[in-house]
C-alpha positions in Angstrom: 70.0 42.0 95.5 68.2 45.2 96.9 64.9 46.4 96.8 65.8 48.6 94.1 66.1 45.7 91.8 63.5 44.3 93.0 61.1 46.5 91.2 59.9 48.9 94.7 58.0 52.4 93.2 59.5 55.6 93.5 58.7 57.6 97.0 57.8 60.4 95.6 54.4 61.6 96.3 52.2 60.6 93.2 54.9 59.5 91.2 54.5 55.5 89.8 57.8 54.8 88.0 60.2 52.2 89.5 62.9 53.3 91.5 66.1 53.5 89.7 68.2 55.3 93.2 68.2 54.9 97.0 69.0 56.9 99.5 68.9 57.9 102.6 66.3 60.2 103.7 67.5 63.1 105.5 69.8 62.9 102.0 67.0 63.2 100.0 65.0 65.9 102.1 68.2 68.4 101.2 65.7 69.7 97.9 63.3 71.0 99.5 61.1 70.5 96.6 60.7 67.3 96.3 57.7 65.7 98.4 58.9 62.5 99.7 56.7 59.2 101.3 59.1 58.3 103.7 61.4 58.8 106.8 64.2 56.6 106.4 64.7 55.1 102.9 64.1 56.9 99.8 63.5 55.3 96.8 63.8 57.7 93.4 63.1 57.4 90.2 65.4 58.3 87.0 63.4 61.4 86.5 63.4 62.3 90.4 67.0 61.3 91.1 68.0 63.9 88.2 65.8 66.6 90.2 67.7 66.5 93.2 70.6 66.4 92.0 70.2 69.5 89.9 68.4 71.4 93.0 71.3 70.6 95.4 74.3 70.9 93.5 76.0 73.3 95.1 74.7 71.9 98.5 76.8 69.1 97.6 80.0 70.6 96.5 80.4 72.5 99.3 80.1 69.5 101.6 82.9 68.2 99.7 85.1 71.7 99.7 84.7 71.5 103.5 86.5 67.4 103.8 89.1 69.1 101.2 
C-alpha cells in the first residue's frame, strides 16, 4: 500500500485534491508549468497528472524514439 492510497494531497502548489499519480520529481519538473512542492516525490492529482502529460508529450515520445 503506498502513500498514494493512502489519501497524501496533490504537490502542486495550492492545489487540495488527493493524489491519484506519483512520480518522480525531476519526472515531473519536465513541464515547466507546473509548480511543484517537492524535490524528490511528486504526488499529482487527476487534473494535474493530465497536465503534464499533455505539456510533455512529445518530450516523451522522443525519449522513446531514441531506445528504439
Amino acid at each position: 500500500m503506498g502513500r498514494v492510497d493512502k489519501g497524501v494531497n496533490c504537490s502542486v502548489q495550492g492545489c487540495e485534491e488527493s493524489a491519484q499519480r506519483s512520480m518522480s520529481g525531476s519526472k515531473a519538473r519536465m513541464a515547466t508549468d507546473l509548480v511543484v512542492n517537492s524535490d524528490k516525490r511528486v504526488y499529482l492529482c487527476r487534473a494535474h497528472y493530465k497536465e503534464w502529460k499533455k505539456s510533455t508529450k512529445e518530450d516523451r515520445e522522443n525519449e522513446r524514439a531514441r531506445w528504439q
